[in-house]
C-alpha positions in Angstrom: 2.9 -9.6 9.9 1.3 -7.8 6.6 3.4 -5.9 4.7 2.0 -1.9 4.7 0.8 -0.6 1.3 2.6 2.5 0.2 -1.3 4.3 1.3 -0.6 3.0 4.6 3.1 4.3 4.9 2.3 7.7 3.4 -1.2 8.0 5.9 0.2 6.8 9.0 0.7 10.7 11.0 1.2 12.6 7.1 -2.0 14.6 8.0 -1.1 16.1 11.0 2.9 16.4 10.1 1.5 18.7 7.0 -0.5 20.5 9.6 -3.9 19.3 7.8 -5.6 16.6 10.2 -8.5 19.2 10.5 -9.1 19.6 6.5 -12.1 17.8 5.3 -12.2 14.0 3.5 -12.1 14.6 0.2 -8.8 17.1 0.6 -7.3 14.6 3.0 -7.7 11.7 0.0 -6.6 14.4 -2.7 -3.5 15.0 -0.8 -2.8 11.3 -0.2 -3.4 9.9 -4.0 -1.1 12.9 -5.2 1.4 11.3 -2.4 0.8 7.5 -3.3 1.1 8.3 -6.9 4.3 9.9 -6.3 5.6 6.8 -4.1 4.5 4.7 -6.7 5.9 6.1 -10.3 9.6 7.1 -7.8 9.4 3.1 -6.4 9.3 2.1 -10.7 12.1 4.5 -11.7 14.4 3.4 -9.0 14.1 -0.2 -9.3 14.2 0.2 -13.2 17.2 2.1 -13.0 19.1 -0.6 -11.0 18.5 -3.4 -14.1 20.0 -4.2 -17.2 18.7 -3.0 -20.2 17.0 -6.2 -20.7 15.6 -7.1 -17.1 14.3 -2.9 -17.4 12.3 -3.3 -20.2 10.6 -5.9 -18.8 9.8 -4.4 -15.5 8.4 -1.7 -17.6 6.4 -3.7 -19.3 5.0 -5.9 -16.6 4.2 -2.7 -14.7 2.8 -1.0 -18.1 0.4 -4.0 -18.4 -0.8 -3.7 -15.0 0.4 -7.4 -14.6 0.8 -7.4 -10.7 1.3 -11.3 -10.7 4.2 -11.4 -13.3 5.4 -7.9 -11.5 6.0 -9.7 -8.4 7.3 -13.0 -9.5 10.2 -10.9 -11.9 11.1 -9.5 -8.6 11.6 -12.2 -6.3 13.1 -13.7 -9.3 15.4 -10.6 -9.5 16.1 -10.2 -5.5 14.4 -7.2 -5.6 13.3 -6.3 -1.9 10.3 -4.2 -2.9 8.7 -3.6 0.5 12.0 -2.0 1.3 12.1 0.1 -1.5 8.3 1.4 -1.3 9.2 1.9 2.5 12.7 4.5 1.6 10.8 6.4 -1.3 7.6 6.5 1.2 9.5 7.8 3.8 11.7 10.5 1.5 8.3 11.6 0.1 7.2 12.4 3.4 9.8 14.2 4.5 9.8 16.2 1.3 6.0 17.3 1.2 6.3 18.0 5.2 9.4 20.2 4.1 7.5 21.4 1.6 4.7 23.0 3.2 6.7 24.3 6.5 8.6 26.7 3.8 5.3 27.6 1.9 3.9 28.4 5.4 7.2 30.6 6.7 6.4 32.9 3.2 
């Protein structure tokens, strides 16, 4: 069984839990790169913060250099359990941006 990408998390029912499943294409894929980005730089930050100094800077780096190879072989190598991290910060930026707009819709 494949792993779900942090698009495939965030798209999965986000369109019509924000009330938007009607809004054209290009809105819907605004909406869901502001979301993945999000997932993405909060997925870094977390893991970084739960290294040494040492093993941080390197995860920074790797993920700086865009080294996706090297980035997933320091994590195995680390224990890291990525998919599971990507999966909580996916889910806890849902929940946020549906919360999010339900209070910008009651004003």
């Amino acid at each position: 069984m494949a792993l779900a990408s942090v698009q495939e998390l965030l798209e999965d029912d986000l369109f019509a839990l924000l009330g938007i499943e009607e809004a054209d294409e290009d809105k819907k894929a605004e909406v869901l790169a502001a979301m993945t980005q999000l997932v993405e730089t909060r997925v870094i930050n977390r893991v970084a913060s739960e290294m040494n100094e040492t093993d941080a800077a390197e995860f920074n780096r790797l993920a700086e250099a865009g080294d996706s190879d090297g980035l997933v072989k320091f994590l195995v190598d680390k224990e890291i359990d990525l998919p599971k991290v990507v999966s909580e910060e996916a889910t806890r930026a849902r929940v946020e941006f549906v919360e999010l707009t339900r209070l910008a819709q009651e004003k």
